[in-house]
C-alpha positions as CSV (number, residue, x, y, z in Angstrom):
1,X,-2.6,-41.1,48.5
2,X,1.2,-42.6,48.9
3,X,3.1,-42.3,51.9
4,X,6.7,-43.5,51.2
5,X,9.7,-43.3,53.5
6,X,13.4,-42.6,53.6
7,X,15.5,-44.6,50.5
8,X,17.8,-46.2,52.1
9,X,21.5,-45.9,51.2
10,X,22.3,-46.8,47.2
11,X,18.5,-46.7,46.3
12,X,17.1,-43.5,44.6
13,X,13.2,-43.4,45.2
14,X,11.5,-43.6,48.5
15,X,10.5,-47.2,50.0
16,X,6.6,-47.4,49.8
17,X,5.0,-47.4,53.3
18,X,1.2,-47.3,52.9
19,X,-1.4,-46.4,50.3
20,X,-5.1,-45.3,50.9
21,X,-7.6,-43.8,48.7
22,X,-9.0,-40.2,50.1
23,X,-12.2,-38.5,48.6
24,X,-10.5,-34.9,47.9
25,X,-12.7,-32.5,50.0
26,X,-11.6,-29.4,48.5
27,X,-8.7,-26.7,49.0
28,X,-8.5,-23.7,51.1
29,X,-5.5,-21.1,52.2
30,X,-3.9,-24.1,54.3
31,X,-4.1,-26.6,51.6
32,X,-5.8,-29.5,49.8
33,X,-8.3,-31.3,52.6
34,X,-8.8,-35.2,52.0
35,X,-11.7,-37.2,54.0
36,X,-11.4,-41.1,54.9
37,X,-14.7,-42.9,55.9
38,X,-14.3,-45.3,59.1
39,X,-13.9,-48.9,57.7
40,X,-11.6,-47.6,54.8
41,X,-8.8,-50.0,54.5
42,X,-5.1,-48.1,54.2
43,X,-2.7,-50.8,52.6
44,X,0.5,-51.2,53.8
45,X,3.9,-51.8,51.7
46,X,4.2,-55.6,53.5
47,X,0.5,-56.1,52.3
48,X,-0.8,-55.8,55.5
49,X,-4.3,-53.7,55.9
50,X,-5.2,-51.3,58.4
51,X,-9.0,-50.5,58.9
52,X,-9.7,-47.1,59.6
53,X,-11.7,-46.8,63.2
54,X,-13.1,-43.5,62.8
55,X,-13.6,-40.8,60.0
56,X,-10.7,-38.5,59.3
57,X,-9.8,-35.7,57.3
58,X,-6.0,-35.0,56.4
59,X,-4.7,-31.9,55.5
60,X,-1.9,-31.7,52.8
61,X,-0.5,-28.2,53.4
62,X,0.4,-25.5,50.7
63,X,3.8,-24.9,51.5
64,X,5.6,-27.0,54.9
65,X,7.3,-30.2,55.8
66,X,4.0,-32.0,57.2
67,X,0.8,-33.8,56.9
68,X,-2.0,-33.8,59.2
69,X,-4.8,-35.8,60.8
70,X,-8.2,-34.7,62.6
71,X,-9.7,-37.9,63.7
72,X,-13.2,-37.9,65.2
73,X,-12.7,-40.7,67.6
74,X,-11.0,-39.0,70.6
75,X,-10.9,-35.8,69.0
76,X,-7.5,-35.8,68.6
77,X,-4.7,-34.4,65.4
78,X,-1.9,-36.4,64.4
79,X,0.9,-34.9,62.3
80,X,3.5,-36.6,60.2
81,X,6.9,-34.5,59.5
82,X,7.7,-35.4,55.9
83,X,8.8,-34.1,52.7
84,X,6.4,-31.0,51.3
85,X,3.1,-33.4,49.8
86,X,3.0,-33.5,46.1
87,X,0.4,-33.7,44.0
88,X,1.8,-35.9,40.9
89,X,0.3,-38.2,38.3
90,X,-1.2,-40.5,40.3
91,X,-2.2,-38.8,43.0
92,X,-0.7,-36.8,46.5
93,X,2.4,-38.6,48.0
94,X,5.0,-37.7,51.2
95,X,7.6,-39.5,52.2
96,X,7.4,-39.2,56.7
97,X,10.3,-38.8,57.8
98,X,9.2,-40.6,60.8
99,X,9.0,-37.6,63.4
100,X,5.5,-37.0,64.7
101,X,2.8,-34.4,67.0
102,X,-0.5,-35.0,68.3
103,X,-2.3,-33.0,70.3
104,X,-5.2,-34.8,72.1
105,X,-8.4,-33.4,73.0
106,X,-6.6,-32.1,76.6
107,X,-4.9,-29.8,74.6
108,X,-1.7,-31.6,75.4
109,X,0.3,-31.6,72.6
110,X,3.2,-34.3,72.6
111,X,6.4,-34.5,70.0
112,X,6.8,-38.9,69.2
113,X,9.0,-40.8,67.7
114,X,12.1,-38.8,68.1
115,X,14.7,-42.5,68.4
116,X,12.6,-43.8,64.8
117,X,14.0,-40.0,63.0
118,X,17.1,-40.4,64.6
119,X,17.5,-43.8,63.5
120,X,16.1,-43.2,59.9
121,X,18.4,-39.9,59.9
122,X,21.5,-42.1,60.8
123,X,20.3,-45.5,58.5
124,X,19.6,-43.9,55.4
125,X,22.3,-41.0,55.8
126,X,19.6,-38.1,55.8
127,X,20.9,-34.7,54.2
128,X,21.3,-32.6,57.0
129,X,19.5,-29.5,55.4
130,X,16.3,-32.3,55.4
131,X,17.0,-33.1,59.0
132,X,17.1,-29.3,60.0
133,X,13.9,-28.4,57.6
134,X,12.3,-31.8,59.8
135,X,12.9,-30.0,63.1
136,X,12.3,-26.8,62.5
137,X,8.4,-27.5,61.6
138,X,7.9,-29.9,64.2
139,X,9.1,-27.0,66.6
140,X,7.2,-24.4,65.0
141,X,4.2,-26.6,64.7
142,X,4.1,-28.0,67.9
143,X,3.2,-24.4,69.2
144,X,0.4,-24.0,66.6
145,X,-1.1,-27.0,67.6
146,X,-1.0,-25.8,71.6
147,X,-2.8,-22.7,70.3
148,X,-6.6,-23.7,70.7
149,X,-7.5,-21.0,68.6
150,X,-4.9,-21.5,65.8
151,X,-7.0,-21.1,62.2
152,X,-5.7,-24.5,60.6
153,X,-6.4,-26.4,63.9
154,X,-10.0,-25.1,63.8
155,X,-10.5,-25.3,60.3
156,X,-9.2,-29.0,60.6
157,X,-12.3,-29.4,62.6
158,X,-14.7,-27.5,60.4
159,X,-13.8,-29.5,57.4
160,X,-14.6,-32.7,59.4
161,X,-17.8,-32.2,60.6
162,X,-18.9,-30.9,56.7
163,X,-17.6,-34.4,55.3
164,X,-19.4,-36.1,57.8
């Protein structure tokens, strides 16, 4: 799995953020569902390493501008707004586009980062269609993820516990 952002102005491919290896749980009618093990190490672009704390599983959607997290410490979701996930040669990539949801086991559902996309939208001269396509699914799916009964925020959960 690659997680890229934004190019910034004069370069054509996205700037590498982190990378992580995911056991590929399988696919259903949201999308393709990834599992990380606590103690997995995600590897940043500076060569940094970040130690997972607690299992997750990630959903890479069909179709939308996002990826998800269910992590089972805290019970909580974490979703990045980025380009539609692609699966390519060597493996799934997104690039965030730095505007992000979680909803925590409250229910409570909370949209972060808003100055980091405005700043990335205004840095590395963001096409505006991308900046509109960036706001309308973090609109539309911060009311999915307030739904406690939504399907893809319960089947985020199912696919968890099988993996564990």
């Amino acid at each position: 799995m690659r997680k890229g952002k934004w190019p910034l102005p004069g370069m054509d491919a996205p700037r590498a953020a982190a990378e992580w290896d995911a056991l590929v749980l399988g696919a259903d009618e949201f999308g393709t569902w990834l599992f990380s093990r606590a103690g997995e190490v995600h590897r940043k672009a500076d060569g940094a390493a970040v130690v997972l704390p607690c299992d997750g599983v990630q959903l890479l959607p069909r179709t939308g501008w996002w990826a998800a997290w269910w992590w089972s410490d805290d019970h909580w979701i974490g979703v990045d707004i980025c380009t539609p996930p692609a699966l390519g040669v060597s493996g799934w990539s997104y690039t965030d586009l730095e505007l992000d949801l979680a909803r925590f086991a409250d229910g409570t559902v909370l949209l972060v980062d808003e100055e980091e996309f405005e700043r990335t939208v205004r840095d590395c001269q963001v096409p505006q269609a991308f900046v509109a396509a960036a706001r309308a699914e973090a609109s539309g799916l911060r009311a999915r993820l307030a739904a406690a009964g939504e399907p893809v925020v319960l089947a985020g959960w199912e696919w968890l516990k099988r993996a564990r």
